[in-house]
BAMARGU-971917 format. One record per residue: x, y, z of N, C-alpha, C in turn; residue in three letters. Coordinates in steps of 0.02 Angstrom, whole numbers, padded with zeros to 5 digits, always signed. Layout:
<rs>
XYZXYZXYZALA ...
</rs>
This chain:
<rs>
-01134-02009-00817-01073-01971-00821-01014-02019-00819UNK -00966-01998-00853-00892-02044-00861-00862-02014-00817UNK -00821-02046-00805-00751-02033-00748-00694-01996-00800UNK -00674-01952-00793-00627-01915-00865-00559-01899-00788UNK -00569-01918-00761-00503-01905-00698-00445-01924-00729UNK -00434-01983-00777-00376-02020-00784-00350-01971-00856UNK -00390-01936-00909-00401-01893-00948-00337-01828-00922UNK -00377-01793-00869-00346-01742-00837-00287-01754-00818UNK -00270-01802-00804-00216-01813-00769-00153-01821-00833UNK -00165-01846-00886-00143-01866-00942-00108-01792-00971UNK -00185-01749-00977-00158-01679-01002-00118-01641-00955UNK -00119-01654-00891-00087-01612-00841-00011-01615-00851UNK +00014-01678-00862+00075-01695-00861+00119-01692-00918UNK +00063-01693-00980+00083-01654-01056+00083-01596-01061UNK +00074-01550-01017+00065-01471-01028+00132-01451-01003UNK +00174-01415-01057+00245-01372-01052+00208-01313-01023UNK +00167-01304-01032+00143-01218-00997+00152-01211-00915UNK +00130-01269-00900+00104-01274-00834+00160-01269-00777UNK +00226-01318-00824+00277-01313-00807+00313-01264-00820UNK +00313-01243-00844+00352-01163-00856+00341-01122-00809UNK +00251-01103-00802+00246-01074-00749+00266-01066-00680UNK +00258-01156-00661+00296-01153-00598+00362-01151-00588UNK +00415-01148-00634+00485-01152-00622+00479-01071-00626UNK +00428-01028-00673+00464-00958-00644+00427-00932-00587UNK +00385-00985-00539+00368-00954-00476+00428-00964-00418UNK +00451-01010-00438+00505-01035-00395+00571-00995-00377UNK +00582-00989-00312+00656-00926-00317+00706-00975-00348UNK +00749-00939-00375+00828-00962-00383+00861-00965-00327UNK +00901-01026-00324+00927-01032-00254+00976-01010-00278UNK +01031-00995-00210+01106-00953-00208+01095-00893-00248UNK +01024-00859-00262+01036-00770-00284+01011-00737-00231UNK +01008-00754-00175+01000-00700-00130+01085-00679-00103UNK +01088-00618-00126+01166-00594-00099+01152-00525-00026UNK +01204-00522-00033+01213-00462+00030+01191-00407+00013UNK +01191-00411-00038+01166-00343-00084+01089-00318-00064UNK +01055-00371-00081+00979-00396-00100+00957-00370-00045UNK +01004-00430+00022+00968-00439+00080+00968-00351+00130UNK +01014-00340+00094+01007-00240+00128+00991-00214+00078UNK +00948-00214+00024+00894-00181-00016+00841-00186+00026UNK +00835-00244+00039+00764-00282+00085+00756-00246+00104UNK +00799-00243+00161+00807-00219+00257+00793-00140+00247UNK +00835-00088+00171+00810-00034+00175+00726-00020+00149UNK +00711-00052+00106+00636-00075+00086+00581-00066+00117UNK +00607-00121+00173+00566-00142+00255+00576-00078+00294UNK +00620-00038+00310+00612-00001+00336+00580+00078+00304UNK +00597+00069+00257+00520+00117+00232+00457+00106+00233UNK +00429+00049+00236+00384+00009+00210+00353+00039+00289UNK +00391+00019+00354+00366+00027+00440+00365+00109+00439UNK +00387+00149+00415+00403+00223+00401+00325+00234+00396UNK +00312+00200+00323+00250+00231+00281+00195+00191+00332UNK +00204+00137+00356+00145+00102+00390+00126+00146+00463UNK +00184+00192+00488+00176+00216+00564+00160+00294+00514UNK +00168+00318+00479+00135+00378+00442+00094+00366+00438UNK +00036+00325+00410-00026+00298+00391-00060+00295+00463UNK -00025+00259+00515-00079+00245+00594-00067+00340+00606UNK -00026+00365+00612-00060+00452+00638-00090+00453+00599UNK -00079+00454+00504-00136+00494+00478-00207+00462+00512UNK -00231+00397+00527-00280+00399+00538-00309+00422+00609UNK -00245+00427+00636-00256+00470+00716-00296+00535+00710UNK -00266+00567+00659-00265+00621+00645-00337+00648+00612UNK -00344+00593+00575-00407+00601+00541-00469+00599+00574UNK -00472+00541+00631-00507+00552+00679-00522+00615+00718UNK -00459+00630+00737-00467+00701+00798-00494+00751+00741UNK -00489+00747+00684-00515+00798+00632-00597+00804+00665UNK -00616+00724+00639-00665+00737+00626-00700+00746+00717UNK -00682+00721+00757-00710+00775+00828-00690+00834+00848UNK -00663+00866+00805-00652+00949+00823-00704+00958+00782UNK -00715+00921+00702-00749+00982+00675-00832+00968+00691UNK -00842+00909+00729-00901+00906+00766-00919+00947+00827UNK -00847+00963+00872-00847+01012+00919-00863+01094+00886UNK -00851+01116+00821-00852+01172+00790-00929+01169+00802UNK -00956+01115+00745-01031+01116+00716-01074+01111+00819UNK -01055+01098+00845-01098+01103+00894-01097+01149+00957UNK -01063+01211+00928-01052+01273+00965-01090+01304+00925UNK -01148+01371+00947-01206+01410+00913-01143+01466+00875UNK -01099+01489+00904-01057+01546+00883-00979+01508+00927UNK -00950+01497+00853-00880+01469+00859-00836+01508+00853UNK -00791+01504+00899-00721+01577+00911-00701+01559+00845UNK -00659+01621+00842-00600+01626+00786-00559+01592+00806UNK -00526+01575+00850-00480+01538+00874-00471+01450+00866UNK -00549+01443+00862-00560+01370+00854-00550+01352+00776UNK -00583+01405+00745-00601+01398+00669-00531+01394+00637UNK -00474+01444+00673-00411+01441+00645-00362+01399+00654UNK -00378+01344+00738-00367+01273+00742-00371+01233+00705UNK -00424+01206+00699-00448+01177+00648-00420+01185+00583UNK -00419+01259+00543-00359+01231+00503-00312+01232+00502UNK -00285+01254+00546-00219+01216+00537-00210+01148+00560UNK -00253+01136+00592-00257+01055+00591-00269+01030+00515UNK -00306+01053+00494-00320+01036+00412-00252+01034+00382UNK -00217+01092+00413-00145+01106+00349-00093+01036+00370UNK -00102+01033+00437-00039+00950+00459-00058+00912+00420UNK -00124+00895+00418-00150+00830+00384-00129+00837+00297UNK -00145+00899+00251-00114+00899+00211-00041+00882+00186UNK -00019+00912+00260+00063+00890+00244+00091+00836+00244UNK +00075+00816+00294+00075+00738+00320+00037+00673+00252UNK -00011+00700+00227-00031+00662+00180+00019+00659+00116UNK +00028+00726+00093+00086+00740+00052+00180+00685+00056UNK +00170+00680+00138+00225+00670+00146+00223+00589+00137UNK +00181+00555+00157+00166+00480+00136+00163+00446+00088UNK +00131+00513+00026+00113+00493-00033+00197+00497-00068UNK +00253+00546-00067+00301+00533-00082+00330+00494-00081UNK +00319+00455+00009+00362+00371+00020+00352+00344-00007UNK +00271+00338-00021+00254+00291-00084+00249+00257-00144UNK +00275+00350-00187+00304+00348-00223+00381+00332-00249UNK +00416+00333-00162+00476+00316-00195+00481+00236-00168UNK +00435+00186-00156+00444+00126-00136+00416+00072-00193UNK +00365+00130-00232+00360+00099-00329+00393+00088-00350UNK +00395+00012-00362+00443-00021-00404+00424-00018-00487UNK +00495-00016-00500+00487+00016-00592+00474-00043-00625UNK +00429-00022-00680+00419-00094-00713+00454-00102-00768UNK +00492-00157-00772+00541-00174-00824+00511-00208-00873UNK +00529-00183-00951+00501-00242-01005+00534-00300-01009UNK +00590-00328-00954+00638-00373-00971+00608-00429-00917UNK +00564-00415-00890+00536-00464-00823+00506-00517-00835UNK +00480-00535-00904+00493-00604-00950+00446-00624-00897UNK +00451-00702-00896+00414-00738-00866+00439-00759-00800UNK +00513-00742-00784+00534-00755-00710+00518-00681-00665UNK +00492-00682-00623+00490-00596-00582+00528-00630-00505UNK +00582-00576-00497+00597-00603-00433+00549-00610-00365UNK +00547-00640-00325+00550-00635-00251+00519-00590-00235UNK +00583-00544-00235+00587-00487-00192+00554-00413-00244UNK +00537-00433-00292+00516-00388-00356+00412-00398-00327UNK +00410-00446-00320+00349-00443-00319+00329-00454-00246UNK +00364-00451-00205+00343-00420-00128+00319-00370-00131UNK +00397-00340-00173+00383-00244-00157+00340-00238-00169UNK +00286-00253-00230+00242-00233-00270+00156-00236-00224UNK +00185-00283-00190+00137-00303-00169+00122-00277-00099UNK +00191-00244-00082+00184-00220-00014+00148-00142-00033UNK +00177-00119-00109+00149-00056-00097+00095-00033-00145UNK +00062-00100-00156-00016-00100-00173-00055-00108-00094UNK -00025-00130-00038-00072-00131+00001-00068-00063+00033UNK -00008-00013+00056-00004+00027+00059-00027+00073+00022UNK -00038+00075-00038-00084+00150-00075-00148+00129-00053UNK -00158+00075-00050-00247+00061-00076-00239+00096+00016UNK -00211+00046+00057-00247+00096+00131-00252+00174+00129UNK -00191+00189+00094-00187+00280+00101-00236+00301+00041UNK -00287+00275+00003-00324+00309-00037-00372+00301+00003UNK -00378+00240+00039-00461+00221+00087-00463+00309+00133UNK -00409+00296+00159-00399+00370+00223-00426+00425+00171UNK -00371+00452+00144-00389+00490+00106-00463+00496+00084UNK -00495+00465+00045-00568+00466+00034-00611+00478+00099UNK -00602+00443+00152-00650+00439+00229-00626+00527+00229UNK -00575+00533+00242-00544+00613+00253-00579+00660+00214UNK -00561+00654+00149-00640+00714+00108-00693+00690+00126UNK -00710+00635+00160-00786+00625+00159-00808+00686+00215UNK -00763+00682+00262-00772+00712+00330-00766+00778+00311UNK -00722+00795+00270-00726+00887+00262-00785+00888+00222UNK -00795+00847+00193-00865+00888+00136-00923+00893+00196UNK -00935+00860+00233-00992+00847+00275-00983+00885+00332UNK -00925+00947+00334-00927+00984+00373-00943+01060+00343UNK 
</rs>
């Protein structure tokens, strides 16, 4: 085998691609304004909104699923319990409803003009609220798992 190290290195430093890329990973300095920085701050504080919505829903989802284990392990279950229960079902609907809106309004729009530079703060968001759906679809799914199996 040849040594091709000195090769690579040759093409690395001839490649305009490579460089391109990293100048549009790079922030622009002096564009963070006052503006930006309280977009952020309102951002962030949706972002802790939807993250403390998400810890009840899974509070919630839990106590679901030991009531409706307390149902299944009574021989003859009151009316009273049965009508607990859903309306425990109906919070969780609402409450799910109500997360999935934050979520929707913390989707960032995708622009055809985003070229090869994406800001910063463009692909935080994005990224903050890919981790946020994917958790609220995990819940969600565990959540029908638990009603079907009741």
């Amino acid at each position: 085998m040849r040594d091709r190290t000195k090769e690579l290195d040759n093409k690395h430093e001839a490649s305009d691609d490579e460089n391109e890329e990293r100048t549009a990973l790079m922030s622009r300095s002096g564009s963070s304004s006052a503006k930006e920085e309280k977009e952020n701050e309102v951002f962030f504080k949706k972002v802790q909104e939807i993250h403390e919505g998400l810890q009840n829903f899974k509070r919630m989802v839990s106590e679901l699923e030991s009531k409706q284990k307390t149902v299944l392990s009574v021989a003859l279950p009151e009316e009273s319990m049965k009508k607990d229960l859903q309306t425990f079902r109906e919070e969780i609907k609402t409450l799910a409803s109500q997360i999935q809106r934050k979520l929707k309004s913390i989707e960032s729009k995708k622009s055809d003009d985003d070229g090869k530079y994406i800001p910063i703060n463009v692909r935080m968001q994005r990224t903050q609220h890919a981790i946020l759906s994917k958790e609220f679809v995990e819940l969600m799914s565990h959540c029908n798992t638990i009603q079907a199996q009741y």
